[in-house]
N, C-alpha and C positions, 0 to 999 in steps of 0.2 A: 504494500500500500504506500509506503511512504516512497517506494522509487518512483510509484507513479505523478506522485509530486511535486518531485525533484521532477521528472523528465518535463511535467506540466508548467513547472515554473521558469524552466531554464528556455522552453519554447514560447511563454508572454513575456520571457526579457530580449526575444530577439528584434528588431526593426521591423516596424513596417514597411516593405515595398510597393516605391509608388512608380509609375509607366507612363509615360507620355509621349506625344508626338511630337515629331519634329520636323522641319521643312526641307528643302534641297542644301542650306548652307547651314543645318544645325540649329536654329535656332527653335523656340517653342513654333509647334504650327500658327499661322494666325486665325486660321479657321477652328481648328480642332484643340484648341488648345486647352486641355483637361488633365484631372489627373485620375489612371485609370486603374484599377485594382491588380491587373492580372493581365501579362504577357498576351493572352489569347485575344481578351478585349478590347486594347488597345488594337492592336492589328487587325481585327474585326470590324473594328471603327474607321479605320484606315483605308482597309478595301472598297467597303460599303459607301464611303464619298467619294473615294478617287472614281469607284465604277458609276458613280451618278453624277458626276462632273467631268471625267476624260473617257466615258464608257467602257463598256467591258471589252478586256482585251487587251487594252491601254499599257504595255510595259516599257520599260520596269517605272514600277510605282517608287516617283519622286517622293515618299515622306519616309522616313526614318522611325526607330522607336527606343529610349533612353529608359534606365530605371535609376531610381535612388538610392543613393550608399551611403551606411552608414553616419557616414561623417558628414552626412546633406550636400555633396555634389552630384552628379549622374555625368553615368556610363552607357556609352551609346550599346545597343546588343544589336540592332538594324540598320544598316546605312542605308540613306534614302538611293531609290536605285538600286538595290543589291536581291 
C-alpha cells in the first residue's frame, strides 16, 4: 500500500506538459495559438485547419508542434514542414 503512494506521489510531482503550435519561423501560430494537453491534439488541431484553409493534400504542413520543459522553455518535437 504505501508503494502505491510513493509511486502516486512521485507521479503528481512531475510537470505538466503543455503543446503548442507553431508557425513556419517558430514562432506561436497566430491562428492557433493555444495550449494543448497532449501530443495527439495539438497535431489534430493542426491538420484539421491546414486541410480547411490549404485543402487536403496540401504538403508538407507549414506548422510545427513545441512542448514544455521543465524549466518553462519549449522544445520543438515537429518542425513545420517535416
Amino acid at each position: 500500500m504505501a508503494a502505491s503512494r510513493e509511486m502516486a506521489a512521485s507521479q503528481s510531482s512531475q510537470p505538466v506538459r503543455h503543446y503548442r503550435l507553431v508557425d513556419r519561423q517558430g514562432a506561436p501560430h497566430p491562428v492557433l495559438d493555444d495550449l494543448y494537453d497532449s501530443l495527439d491534439a495539438a497535431w489534430t488541431e493542426a491538420i484539421s485547419w491546414w486541410q480547411q484553409h490549404m485543402g487536403p493534400g496540401q504538403e508538407p504542413v507549414e506548422i510545427g508542434v513545441e512542448v514544455s520543459t521543465a524549466s518553462g522553455n519549449w522544445r520543438t518535437l515537429r518542425h513545420p514542414g517535416s
